[in-house]
C-alpha positions in Angstrom: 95.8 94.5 126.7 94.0 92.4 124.4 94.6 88.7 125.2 93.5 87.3 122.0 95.5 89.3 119.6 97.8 87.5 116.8 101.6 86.7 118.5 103.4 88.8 115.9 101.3 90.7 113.4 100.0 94.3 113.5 96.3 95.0 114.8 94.8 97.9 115.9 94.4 95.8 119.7 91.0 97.3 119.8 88.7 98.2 116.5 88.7 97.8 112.8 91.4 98.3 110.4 92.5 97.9 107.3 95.3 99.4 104.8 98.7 99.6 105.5 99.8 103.3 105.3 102.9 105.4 105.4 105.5 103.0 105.6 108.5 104.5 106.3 112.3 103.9 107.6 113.1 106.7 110.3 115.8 106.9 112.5 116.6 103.4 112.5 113.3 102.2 113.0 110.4 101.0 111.2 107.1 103.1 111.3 103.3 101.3 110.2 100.3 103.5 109.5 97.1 101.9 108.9 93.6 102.8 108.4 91.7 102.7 111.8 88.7 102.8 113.6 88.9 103.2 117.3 85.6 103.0 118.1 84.4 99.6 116.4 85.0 96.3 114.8 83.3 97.4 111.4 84.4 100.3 109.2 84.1 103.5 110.7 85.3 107.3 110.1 89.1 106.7 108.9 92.0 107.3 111.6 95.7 106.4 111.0 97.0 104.5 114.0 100.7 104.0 114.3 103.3 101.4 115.2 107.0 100.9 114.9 109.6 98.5 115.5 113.1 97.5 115.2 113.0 94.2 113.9 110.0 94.1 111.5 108.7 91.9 114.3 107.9 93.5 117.7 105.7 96.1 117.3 105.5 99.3 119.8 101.8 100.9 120.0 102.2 104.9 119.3 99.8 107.6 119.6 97.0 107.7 116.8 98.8 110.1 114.2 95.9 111.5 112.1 92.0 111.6 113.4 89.2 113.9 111.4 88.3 117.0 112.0 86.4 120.1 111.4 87.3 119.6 107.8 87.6 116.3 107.6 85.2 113.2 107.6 88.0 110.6 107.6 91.7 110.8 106.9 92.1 108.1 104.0 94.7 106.2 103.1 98.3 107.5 102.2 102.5 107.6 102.5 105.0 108.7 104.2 108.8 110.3 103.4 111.7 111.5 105.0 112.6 115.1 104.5 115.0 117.9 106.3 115.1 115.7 109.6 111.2 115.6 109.4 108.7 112.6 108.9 105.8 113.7 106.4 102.7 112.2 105.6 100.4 112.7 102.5 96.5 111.3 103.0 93.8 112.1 101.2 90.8 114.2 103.6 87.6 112.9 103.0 84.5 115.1 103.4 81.2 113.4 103.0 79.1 116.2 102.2 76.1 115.7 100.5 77.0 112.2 99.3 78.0 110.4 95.5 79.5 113.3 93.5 79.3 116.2 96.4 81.9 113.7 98.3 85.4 115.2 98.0 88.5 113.1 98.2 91.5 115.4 98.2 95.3 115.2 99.2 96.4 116.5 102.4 99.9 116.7 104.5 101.2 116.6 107.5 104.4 116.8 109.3 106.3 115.8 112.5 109.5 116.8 114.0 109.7 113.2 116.3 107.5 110.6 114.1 105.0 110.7 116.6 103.1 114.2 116.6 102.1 115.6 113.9 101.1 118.6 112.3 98.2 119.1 109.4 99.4 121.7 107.1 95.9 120.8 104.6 94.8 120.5 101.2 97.9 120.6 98.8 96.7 118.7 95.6 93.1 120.0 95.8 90.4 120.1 92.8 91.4 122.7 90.7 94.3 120.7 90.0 92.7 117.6 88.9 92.5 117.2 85.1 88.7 118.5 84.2 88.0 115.1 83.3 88.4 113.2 86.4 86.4 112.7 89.6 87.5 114.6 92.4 85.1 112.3 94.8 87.5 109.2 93.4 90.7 111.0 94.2 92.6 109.0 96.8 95.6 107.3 98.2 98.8 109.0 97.0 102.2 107.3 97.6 105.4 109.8 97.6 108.5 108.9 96.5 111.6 111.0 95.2 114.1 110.8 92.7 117.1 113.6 91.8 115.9 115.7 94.7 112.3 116.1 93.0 109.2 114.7 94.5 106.4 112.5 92.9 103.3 111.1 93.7 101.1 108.5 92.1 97.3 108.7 93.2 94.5 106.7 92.4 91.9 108.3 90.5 88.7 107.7 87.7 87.5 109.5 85.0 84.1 111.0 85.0 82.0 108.1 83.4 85.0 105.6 83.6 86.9 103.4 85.5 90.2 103.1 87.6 93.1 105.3 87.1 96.5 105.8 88.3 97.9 110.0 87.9 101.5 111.2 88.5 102.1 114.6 90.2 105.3 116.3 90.7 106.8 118.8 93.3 109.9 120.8 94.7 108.7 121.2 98.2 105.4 118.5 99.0 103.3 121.7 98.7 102.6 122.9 95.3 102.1 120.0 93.1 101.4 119.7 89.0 99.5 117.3 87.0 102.1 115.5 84.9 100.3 112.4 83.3 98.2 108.9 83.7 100.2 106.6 84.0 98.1 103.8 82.0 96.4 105.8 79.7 93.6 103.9 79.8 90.8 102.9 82.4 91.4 99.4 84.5 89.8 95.6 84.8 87.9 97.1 88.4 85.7 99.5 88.6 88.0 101.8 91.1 92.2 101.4 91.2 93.2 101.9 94.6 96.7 102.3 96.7 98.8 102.5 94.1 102.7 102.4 95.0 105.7 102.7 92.0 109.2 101.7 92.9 112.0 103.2 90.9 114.2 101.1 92.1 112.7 97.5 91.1 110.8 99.1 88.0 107.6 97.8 89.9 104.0 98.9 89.8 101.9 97.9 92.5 98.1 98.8 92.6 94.6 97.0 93.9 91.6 96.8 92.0 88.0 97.1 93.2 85.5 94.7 91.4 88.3 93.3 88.9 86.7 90.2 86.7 88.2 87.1 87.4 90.6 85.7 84.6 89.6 82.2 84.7 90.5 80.9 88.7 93.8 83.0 88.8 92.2 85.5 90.9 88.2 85.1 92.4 88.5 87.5 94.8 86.2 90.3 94.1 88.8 92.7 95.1 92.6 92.1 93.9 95.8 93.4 93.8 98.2 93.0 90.7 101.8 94.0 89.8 103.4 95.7 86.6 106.4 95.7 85.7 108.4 98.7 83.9 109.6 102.4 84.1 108.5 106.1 84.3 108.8 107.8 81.4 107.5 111.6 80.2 105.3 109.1 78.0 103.8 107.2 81.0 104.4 103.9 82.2 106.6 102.1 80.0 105.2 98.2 80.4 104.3 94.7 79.4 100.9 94.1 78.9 100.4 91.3 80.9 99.8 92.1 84.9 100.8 89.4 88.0 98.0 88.7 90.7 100.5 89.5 93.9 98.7 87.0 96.4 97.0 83.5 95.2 95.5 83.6 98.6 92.0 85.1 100.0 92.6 87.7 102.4 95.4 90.3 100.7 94.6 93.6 99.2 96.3 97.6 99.3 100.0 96.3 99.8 102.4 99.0 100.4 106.4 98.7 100.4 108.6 100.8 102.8 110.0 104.3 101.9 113.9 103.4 102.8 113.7 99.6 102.2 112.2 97.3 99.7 110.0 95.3 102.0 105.8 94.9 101.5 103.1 94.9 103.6 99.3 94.5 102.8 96.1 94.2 104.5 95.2 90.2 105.9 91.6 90.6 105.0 89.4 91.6 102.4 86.4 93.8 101.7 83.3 92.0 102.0 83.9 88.8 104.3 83.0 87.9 107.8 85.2 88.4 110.4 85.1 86.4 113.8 87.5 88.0 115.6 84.8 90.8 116.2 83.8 88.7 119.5 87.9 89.3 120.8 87.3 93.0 120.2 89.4 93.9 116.7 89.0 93.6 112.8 91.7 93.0 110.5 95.0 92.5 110.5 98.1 93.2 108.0 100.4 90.2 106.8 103.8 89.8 107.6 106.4 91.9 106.0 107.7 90.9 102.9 111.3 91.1 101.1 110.3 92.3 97.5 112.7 91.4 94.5 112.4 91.1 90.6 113.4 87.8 89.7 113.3 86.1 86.1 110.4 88.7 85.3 108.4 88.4 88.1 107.2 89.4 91.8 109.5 87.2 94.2 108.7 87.5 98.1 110.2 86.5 101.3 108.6 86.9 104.4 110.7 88.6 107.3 110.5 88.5 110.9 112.8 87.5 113.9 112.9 83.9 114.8 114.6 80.7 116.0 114.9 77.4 115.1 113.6 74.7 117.0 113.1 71.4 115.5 115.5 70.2 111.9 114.8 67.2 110.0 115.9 65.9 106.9 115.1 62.3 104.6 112.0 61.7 105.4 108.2 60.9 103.7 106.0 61.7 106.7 106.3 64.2 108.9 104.4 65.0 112.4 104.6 68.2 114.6 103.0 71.3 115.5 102.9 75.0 114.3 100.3 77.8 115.7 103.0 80.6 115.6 106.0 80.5 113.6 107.0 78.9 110.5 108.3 76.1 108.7 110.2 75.9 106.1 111.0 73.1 103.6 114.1 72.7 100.9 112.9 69.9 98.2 114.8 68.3 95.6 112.9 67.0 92.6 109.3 67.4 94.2 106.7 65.2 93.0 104.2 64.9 96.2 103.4 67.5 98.5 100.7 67.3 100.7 100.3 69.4 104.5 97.7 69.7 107.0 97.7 72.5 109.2 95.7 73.4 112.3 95.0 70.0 113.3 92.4 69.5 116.0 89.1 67.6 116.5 88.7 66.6 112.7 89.6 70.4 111.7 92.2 71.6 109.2 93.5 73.6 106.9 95.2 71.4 104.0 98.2 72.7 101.1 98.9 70.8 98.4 100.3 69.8 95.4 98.0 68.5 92.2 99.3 68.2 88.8 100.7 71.9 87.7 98.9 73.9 90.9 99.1 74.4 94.1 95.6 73.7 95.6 94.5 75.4 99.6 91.6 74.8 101.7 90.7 75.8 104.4 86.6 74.6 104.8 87.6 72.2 107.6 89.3 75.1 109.5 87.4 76.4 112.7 84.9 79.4 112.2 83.9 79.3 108.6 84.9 82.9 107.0 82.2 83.9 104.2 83.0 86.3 101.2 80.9 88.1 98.3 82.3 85.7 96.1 79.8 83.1 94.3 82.1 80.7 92.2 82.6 77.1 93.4 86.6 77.0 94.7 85.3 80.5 96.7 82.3 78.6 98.2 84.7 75.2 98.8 86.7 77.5 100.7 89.6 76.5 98.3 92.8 78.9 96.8 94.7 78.1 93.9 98.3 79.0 92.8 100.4 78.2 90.0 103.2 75.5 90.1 106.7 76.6 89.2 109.0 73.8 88.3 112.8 73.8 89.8 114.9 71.7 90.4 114.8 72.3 94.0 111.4 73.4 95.4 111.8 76.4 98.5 108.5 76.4 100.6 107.8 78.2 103.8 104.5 78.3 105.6 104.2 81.4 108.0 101.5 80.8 110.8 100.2 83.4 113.1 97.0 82.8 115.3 94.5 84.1 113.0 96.6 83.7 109.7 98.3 81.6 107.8 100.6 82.6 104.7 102.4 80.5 102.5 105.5 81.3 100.2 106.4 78.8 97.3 109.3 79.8 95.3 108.7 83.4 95.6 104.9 83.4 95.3 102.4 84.1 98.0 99.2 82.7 99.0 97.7 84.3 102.4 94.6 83.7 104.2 92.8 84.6 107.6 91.6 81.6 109.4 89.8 81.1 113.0 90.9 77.7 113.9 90.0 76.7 118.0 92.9 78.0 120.1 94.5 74.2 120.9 94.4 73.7 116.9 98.4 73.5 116.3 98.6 70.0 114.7 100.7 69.3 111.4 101.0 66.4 109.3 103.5 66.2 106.4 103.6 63.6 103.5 105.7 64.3 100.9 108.0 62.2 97.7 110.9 63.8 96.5 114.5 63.0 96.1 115.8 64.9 99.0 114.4 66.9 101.7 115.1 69.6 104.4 112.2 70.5 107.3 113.1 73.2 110.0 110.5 74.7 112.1 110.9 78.2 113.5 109.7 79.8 117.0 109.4 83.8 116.9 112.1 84.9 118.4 112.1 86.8 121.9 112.5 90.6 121.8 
């Protein structure tokens, strides 16, 4: 057992990961893929290792589910669905062959009769039934979903000479699939779409973006993940034009939501950073799960996970206590001042607060610093930015993990890694406002 792993979110104990896969409600339980190497803390050859719980909060290790083989280089990224009494999974193999456009990305399945052991049953949306325009070595990541007793599966993809994609495919029986149309129609912002999921149910479009420009300092990571909002129709995807950023924050990318429940969960890290927790023995870690609604238009998210309160207070303008995992949450009337430090310790913290119309983080006084591809000035000043929504009564909650710290204002999110020293659990609230409600929440025992 690793002694330095986060209290309550999902790692691979040893090794490197990174995307949430196959989320899926099965008998009663929760089940986590996610993209895994076993055998380092950098990016390897892609297994999917496997946990479940009851409570969105404990997490039991399983057996690796998926590992390469004879005809397989890596098994990529993917979903999962309930079907007859069985658990399946559809991943896309990834053969390296000769390298650039000799790689092959292509969907594969696999089934198990106990969500535990599974069974590869191979290639079932191969190249020959690609469109003859797109790139079968940019082929990846389908998400199944079904609707009227028909199945459907949205993959990312890129056209030969173009950008980012997002196809629809339809089936009867998750073997034989056909081509039925792109869902955009036209190519994306990034270079490469990636983990695309679509939920009937909320009209939502979820979908990252490798290499998207930044729109002014609404999103500066390099690598971003957006939402759409709309329906499937034999025409495409019927939509706004404008797109959400789903996470203000720096470390949040290839979100997935459950098969069986409407609950998120993404990847706490991001392509192209530095990672200190490579001296504990992992890499990577996914956020906490998420409640996803449509509210007033928009992406509106709650975190979830088991917990107990431990310290209320109410009518006050300064605040002292401490937080390394847990959360707190705050109910403000009329807010006009908002300022939090976080991980205090020695001079070091992580600081939230409020300026003018935006919500301004920073963590450049927190512990290890954590450096990223990114060259603008908030990026290098270690700071986050996220719009202000004005309400009458303000609903904030700061979820805090040892490695992470994720904040939810009002329905939007903002998450970041950080590697603060281990007695760093000080917090310091000042706030003005006509009203106020502080609770502070332990994670609940199993």
């Amino acid at each position: 057992m690793n002694n330095y792993l986060p209290e309550f979110h999902i790692t691979g104990e040893q090794g490197w990961i990174n995307d949430p896969n196959g989320l899926v409600v099965y008998n009663d339980e929760y089940h986590v893929f996610f993209q895994y190497h076993p055998h380092g803390v950098k990016w390897g050859p892609m297994y999917w290792g496997h946990v479940k719980s009851r409570d969105l909060t404990h997490w039991e290790r399983l057996p690796i589910a998926l590992c390469p083989d004879e005809n397989e280089d890596g098994c990529f990224s993917g979903s999962a669905i309930v079907w007859r009494g069985k658990m399946w999974l559809m991943y896309t193999g990834y053969k390296e062959n000769d390298g650039r456009e000799t790689v092959r990305q292509l969907q594969c399945l696999a089934s198990s009769d106990d969500g535990v052991h599974f069974t590869k049953h191979g290639i079932v949306i191969g190249e020959n039934d690609l469109p003859e325009d797109y790139c079968p070595w940019d082929f990846r990541d389908p998400k199944l979903y079904e609707r009227d007793g028909v199945f459907y599966c949205v993959v990312a993809a890129k056209k030969r000479n173009g950008r980012g994609r997002i196809l629809l495919f339809k089936s009867h029986d998750l073997f034989k699939w056909k081509f039925e149309l792109d869902l955009l129609g036209r190519d994306s912002g990034g270079i490469m779409t990636e983990c695309p999921d679509y939920r009937h149910d909320l009209g939502l479009l979820l979908y990252s973006e490798q290499n998207q420009p930044a729109d002014g300092k609404k999103h500066l990571n390099i690598h971003s993940t957006f939402a759409r909002f709309g329906r499937l129709s034999p025409k495409g995807f019927l939509h706004g034009e404008d797109s959400e950023i789903v996470d203000y924050g720096f470390d949040f990318y290839a979100p997935q939501t459950f098969c069986g429940a409407p609950v998120m969960i993404g990847w706490l890290n991001m392509w192209e950073r530095t990672n200190p927790s490579e001296k504990f023995g992992f890499s990577g870690q996914l956020s906490v799960p998420r409640k996803i609604e449509i509210r007033d238009g928009g992406l509106y998210q709650t975190p979830i996970f088991s917990r107990r309160l431990v310290r209320e207070e109410r009518a006050f303008k300064t605040l002292d206590d401490r937080l390394l995992s847990g959360s707190v949450k705050l109910s403000a009337e009329n807010l006009r001042a908002f300022d939090i430090k976080l991980r205090k310790y020695d001079g070091e913290y992580i600081s939230f607060s409020l300026c003018g119309d935006e919500w301004i983080f920073d963590r450049s006084k927190a512990g290890e610093p954590i450096v990223g591809a990114e060259t603008d000035d908030d990026s290098k000043a270690g700071i986050r930015r996220m719009p202000l929504i004005k309400k009458k009564t303000s609903e904030i909650e700061i979820v805090s993990d040892r490695y992470s710290v994720e904040i939810f204002v009002d329905g939007k999110s903002l998450s970041s890694a950080v590697y603060s020293e281990p007695e760093a659990d000080g917090l310091h609230l000042e706030i003005d406002c006509d009203g106020v409600t502080y609770r502070r929440y332990d994670v609940a025992e199993k």
